[in-house]
N, C-alpha and C positions, 0 to 999 in steps of 0.2 A: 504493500500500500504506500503512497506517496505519502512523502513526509512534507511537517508544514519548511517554507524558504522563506520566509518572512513578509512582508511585505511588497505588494505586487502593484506595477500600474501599466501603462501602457503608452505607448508615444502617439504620438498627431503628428498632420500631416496639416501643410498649407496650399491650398489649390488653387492654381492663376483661372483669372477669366478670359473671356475671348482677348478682350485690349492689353492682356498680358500683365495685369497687376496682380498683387496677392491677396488674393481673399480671406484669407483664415481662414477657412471653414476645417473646421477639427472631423477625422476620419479615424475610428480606431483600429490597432496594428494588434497582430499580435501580442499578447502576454509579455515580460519584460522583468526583469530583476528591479525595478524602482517603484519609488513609494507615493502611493497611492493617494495620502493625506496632500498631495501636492496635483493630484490629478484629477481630472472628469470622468475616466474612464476606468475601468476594471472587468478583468471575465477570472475572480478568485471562485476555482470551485467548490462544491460544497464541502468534498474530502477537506480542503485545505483552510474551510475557514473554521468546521468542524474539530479539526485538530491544533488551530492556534494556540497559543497561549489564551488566558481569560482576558487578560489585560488589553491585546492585540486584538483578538476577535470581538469582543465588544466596543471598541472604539471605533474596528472597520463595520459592524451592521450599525453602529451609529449615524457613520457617514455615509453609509450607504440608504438608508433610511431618510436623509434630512434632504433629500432632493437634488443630488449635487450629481448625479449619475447621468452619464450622456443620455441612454433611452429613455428616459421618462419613463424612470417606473411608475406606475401609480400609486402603492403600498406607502404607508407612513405609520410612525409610531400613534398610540393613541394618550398618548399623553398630552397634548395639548387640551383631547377631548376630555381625559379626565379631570382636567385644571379646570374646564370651562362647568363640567357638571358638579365638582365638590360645593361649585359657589353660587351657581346658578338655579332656580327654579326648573321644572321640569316644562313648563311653557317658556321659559327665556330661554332654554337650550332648544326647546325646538324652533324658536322663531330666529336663533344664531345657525342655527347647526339643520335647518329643513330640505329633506331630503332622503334617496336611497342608501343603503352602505353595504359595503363584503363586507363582515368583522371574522378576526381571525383568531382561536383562541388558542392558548399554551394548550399543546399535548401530554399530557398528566405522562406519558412515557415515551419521548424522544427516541427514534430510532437514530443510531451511527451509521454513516451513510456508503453509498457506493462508492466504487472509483472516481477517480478526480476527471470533471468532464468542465470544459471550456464551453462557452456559451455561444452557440456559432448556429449561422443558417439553417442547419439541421437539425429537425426533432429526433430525441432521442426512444427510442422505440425502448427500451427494457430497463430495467431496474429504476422504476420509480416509487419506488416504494416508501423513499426519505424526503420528507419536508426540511429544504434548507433553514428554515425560519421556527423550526417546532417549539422552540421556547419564549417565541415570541408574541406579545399581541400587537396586531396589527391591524389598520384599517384601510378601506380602498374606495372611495363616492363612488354610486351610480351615476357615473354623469356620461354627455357627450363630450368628446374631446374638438375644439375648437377646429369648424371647417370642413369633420366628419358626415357624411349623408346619413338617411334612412335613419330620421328621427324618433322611428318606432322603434329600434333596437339598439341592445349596447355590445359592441363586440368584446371580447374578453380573449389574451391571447400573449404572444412571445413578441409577435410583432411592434415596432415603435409607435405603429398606426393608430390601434385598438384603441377602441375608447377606457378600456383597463388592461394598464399592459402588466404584464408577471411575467419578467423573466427569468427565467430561471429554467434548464434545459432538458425538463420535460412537459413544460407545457409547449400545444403547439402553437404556430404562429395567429393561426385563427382557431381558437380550441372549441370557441361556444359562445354561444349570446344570450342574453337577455331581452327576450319580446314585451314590448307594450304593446296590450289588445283593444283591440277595436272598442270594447267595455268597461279598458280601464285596468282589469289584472292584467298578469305576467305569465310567462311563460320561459321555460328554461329550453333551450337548442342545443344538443351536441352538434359541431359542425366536423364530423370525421375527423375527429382527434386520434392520434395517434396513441393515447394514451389515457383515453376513457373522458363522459361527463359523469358526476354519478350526482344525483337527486336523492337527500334523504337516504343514505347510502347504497341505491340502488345503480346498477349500471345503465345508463343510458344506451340503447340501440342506436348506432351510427347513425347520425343526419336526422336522429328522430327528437320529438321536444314533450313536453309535461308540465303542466300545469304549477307555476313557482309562489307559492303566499310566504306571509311574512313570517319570521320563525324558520323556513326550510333550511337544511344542511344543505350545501353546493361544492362538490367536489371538482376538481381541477387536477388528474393526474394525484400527486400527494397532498395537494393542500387542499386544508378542509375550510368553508367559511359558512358563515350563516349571513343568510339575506335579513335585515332589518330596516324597520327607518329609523327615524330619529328620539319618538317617542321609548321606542325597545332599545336605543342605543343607551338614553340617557339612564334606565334602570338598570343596564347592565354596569354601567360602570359606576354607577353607585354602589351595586354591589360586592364591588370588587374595590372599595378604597381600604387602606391599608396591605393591600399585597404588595 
């Protein structure tokens, strides 16, 4: 098994345009022996962030979490949210905070993960069975991402595009969507993932979709989340102050 190398980032590239100036537009390269805390980009895999030190690995899902990552992950710490719910009424937090959400909870028994895989174009077809983030909670809005079509639905996927992007290198690039119905509920879509939709931890049939209310489990390859809104968000993290 690969062992952790420390701290990992990746170089850029600067690309001219037709009038032959330099653009800066940042492209990421391959993996690279340099430090991360200095950089936009990173593909540390799960093996390696898994096996950090405590000190190191929490510092890198910190910053990896706080928005600073080239893809635009979607996932964020829920700490802000629970800063805003210790103080706020349960109508102030939904008139701050109104809205859909993934929420993601700690796995009461974290699995140690597979081989160390790079984050690259390719879905990874087997061994998804470990949540890079298991000890984490995390949150992800149901939103549209800015300029995104087909307002009825929310894509969910590896891609930069999706309106919730997760990467991480078993989801696929388009994994599954969330339907708004012509009456107003929801609707869960596998979109031939390579690596499963599951509903309530059932497996969704390829390309097939199921009826999504608030409260459901939604799985994603290994990550598990629950669909809420704001109302269910704000009790749950009441519930959970002091952990």
């Amino acid at each position: 098994m690969p062992r952790w190398r420390g701290p990992l980032k990746t170089g850029t590239e600067r690309h001219a345009g037709r009038d032959g100036a330099r653009r800066g537009t940042e492209r990421s390269r391959p993996c690279a022996e340099i430090d991360w805390r200095r950089s936009g980009q990173t593909c540390l895999s799960t093996t390696e962030l898994l096996e950090a030190p405590h000190d190191e690995a929490s510092a890198f899902r910190q910053w990896y979490l706080a928005g600073s990552w080239c893809y635009g992950w979607s996932m964020e710490s829920v700490d802000k949210y629970r800063l805003l719910a210790s103080r706020a009424t349960r109508g102030d937090f939904i008139r701050h905070k109104e809205g859909l959400f993934l929420l993601k909870r700690p796995r009461k028994h974290p699995t140690i993960g597979p081989p160390a895989m790079e984050i690259s174009y390719v879905t990874v077809h087997a061994k998804y069975n470990v949540d890079p983030f298991a000890t984490e909670w995390l949150i992800a809005p149901v939103k549209k991402r800015e300029g995104n079509p087909y307002p009825d639905r929310f894509s969910i996927g590896r891609a930069p595009n999706c309106d919730i992007v997760l990467r991480v290198h078993f989801i696929s690039k388009v994994h599954a969507h969330i339907l708004r119905e012509s009456d107003g509920s929801f609707s869960l879509r596998d979109n031939q993932a390579s690596n499963s939709t599951f509903h309530n931890g059932r497996s969704l049939e390829s390309g097939s979709k199921c009826p999504l209310a608030l409260g459901d489990e939604v799985s994603f390859g290994a990550m598990d989340f629950e669909f809420v809104d704001a109302g269910q968000l704000y009790g749950i993290l009441r519930s959970i102050e002091g952990e």
